[in-house]
C-alpha positions as CSV (number, residue, x, y, z in Angstrom):
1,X,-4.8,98.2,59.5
2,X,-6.4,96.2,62.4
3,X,-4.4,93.1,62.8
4,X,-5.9,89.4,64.2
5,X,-3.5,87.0,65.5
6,X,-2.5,86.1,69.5
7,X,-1.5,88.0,71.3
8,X,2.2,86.9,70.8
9,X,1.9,87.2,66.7
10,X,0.8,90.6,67.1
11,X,3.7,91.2,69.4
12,X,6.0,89.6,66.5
13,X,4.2,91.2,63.4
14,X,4.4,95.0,64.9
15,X,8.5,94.9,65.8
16,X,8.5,93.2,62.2
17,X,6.8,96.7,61.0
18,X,10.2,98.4,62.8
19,X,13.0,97.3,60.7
20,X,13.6,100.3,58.3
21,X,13.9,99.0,54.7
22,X,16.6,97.9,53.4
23,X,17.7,96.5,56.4
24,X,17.3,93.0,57.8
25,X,17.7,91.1,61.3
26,X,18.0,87.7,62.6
27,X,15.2,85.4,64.3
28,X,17.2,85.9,67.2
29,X,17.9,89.4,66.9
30,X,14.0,89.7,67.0
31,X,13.2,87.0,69.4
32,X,15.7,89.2,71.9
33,X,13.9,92.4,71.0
34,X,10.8,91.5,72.0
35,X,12.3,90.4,75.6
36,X,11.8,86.9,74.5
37,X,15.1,85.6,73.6
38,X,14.7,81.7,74.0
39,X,11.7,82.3,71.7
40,X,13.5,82.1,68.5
41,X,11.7,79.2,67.0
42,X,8.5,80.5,68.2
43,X,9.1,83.8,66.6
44,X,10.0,81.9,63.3
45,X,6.5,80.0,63.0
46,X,4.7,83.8,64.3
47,X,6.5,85.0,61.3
48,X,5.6,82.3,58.8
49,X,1.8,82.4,59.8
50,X,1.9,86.3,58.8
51,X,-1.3,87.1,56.4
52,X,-0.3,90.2,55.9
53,X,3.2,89.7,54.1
54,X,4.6,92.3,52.6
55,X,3.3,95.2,54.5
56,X,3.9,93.4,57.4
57,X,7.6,93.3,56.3
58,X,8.8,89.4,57.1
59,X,11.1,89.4,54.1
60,X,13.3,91.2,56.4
61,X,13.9,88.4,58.6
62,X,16.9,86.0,57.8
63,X,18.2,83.1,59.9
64,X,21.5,83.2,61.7
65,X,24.3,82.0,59.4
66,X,23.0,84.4,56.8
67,X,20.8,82.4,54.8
68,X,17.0,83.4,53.6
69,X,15.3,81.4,55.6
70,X,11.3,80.8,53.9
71,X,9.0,83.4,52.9
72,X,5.1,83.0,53.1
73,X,4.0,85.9,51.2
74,X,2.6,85.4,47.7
75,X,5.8,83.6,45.6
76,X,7.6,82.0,48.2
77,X,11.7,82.2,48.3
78,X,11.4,84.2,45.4
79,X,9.3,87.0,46.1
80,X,11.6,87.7,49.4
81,X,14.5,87.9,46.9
82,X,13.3,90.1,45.2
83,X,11.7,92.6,48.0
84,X,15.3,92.2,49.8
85,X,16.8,93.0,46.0
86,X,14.5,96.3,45.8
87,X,15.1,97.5,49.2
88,X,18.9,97.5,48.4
89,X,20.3,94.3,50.5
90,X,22.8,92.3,49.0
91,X,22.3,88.5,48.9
Protein backbone atom coordinates (compact mmCIF):
# COMPACT_ATOMS: atom_id res chain seq x y z
CA UNK A 1 0.00 0.00 0.00
CA UNK A 2 1.66 3.39 -0.91
CA UNK A 3 0.62 5.84 1.56
CA UNK A 4 0.19 9.98 0.89
CA UNK A 5 0.17 12.22 3.77
CA UNK A 6 3.27 14.56 5.37
CA UNK A 7 5.71 13.54 6.31
CA UNK A 8 4.66 13.55 9.98
CA UNK A 9 1.14 11.51 9.20
CA UNK A 10 3.13 8.93 7.65
CA UNK A 11 5.28 8.91 10.61
CA UNK A 12 1.95 8.52 12.81
CA UNK A 13 -0.07 6.15 10.38
CA UNK A 14 3.02 3.44 10.20
CA UNK A 15 3.61 3.15 14.32
CA UNK A 16 -0.38 2.97 14.18
CA UNK A 17 0.26 -0.27 11.75
CA UNK A 18 2.51 -1.64 15.08
CA UNK A 19 0.01 -2.14 17.77
CA UNK A 20 -0.80 -5.88 17.56
CA UNK A 21 -4.52 -6.46 17.62
CA UNK A 22 -6.32 -6.52 20.30
CA UNK A 23 -4.34 -4.26 21.92
CA UNK A 24 -4.67 -0.41 22.33
CA UNK A 25 -2.47 2.71 23.36
CA UNK A 26 -2.89 6.17 24.34
CA UNK A 27 -2.28 9.47 22.20
CA UNK A 28 0.39 9.94 24.41
CA UNK A 29 1.76 6.56 24.50
CA UNK A 30 2.14 7.11 20.67
CA UNK A 31 3.08 10.70 20.56
CA UNK A 32 6.12 9.43 23.02
CA UNK A 33 6.94 6.57 20.64
CA UNK A 34 7.49 8.40 17.85
CA UNK A 35 10.11 10.61 19.91
CA UNK A 36 7.63 13.35 19.82
CA UNK A 37 6.05 13.40 23.13
CA UNK A 38 4.65 17.12 23.46
CA UNK A 39 3.01 16.20 20.11
CA UNK A 40 -0.04 14.57 21.54
CA UNK A 41 -2.62 16.77 20.09
CA UNK A 42 -0.83 16.80 16.84
CA UNK A 43 -0.73 13.07 16.78
CA UNK A 44 -4.60 13.08 17.52
CA UNK A 45 -5.65 15.33 14.40
CA UNK A 46 -2.65 12.91 12.13
CA UNK A 47 -4.82 10.24 13.35
CA UNK A 48 -8.23 11.67 12.67
CA UNK A 49 -7.21 12.74 8.96
CA UNK A 50 -6.31 8.83 8.35
CA UNK A 51 -7.93 7.67 4.81
CA UNK A 52 -6.98 4.56 5.25
CA UNK A 53 -8.99 3.47 8.54
CA UNK A 54 -9.21 0.31 9.35
CA UNK A 55 -6.13 -1.11 7.85
CA UNK A 56 -4.38 1.57 9.06
CA UNK A 57 -5.53 0.51 12.59
CA UNK A 58 -6.67 4.01 14.43
CA UNK A 59 -9.41 2.27 16.36
CA UNK A 60 -6.58 1.28 18.52
CA UNK A 61 -5.92 4.60 19.73
CA UNK A 62 -7.84 5.79 23.02
CA UNK A 63 -7.43 8.97 25.02
CA UNK A 64 -5.81 9.02 28.36
CA UNK A 65 -8.52 8.53 31.05
CA UNK A 66 -9.75 5.52 29.07
CA UNK A 67 -12.33 6.77 26.96
CA UNK A 68 -12.78 6.09 23.02
CA UNK A 69 -11.81 9.08 21.88
CA UNK A 70 -13.50 9.72 17.84
CA UNK A 71 -13.13 7.44 15.03
CA UNK A 72 -12.97 8.58 11.28
CA UNK A 73 -13.28 5.48 9.60
CA UNK A 74 -16.61 4.57 7.81
CA UNK A 75 -19.36 4.63 10.99
CA UNK A 76 -17.87 6.86 13.38
CA UNK A 77 -17.85 5.90 17.34
CA UNK A 78 -19.48 2.93 16.36
CA UNK A 79 -17.49 1.20 13.96
CA UNK A 80 -14.40 1.56 16.48
CA UNK A 81 -16.63 -0.26 19.05
CA UNK A 82 -17.03 -2.70 17.30
CA UNK A 83 -13.34 -3.38 15.72
CA UNK A 84 -12.12 -2.89 19.46
CA UNK A 85 -15.13 -5.59 20.36
CA UNK A 86 -13.69 -8.10 17.56
CA UNK A 87 -10.22 -7.78 18.37
CA UNK A 88 -11.06 -8.86 21.98
CA UNK A 89 -10.72 -5.42 24.14
CA UNK A 90 -12.99 -4.83 26.73
CA UNK A 91 -14.81 -1.45 26.78
Amino acid sequence: MILKGTKFQLKVWKYLISIPKGQVRTYSQVAMAIKMPKAVRAVANAIGKNPYAPKIPCHRVIRSDGSLGGYSGKGGINTKKKLLKLEGVLL
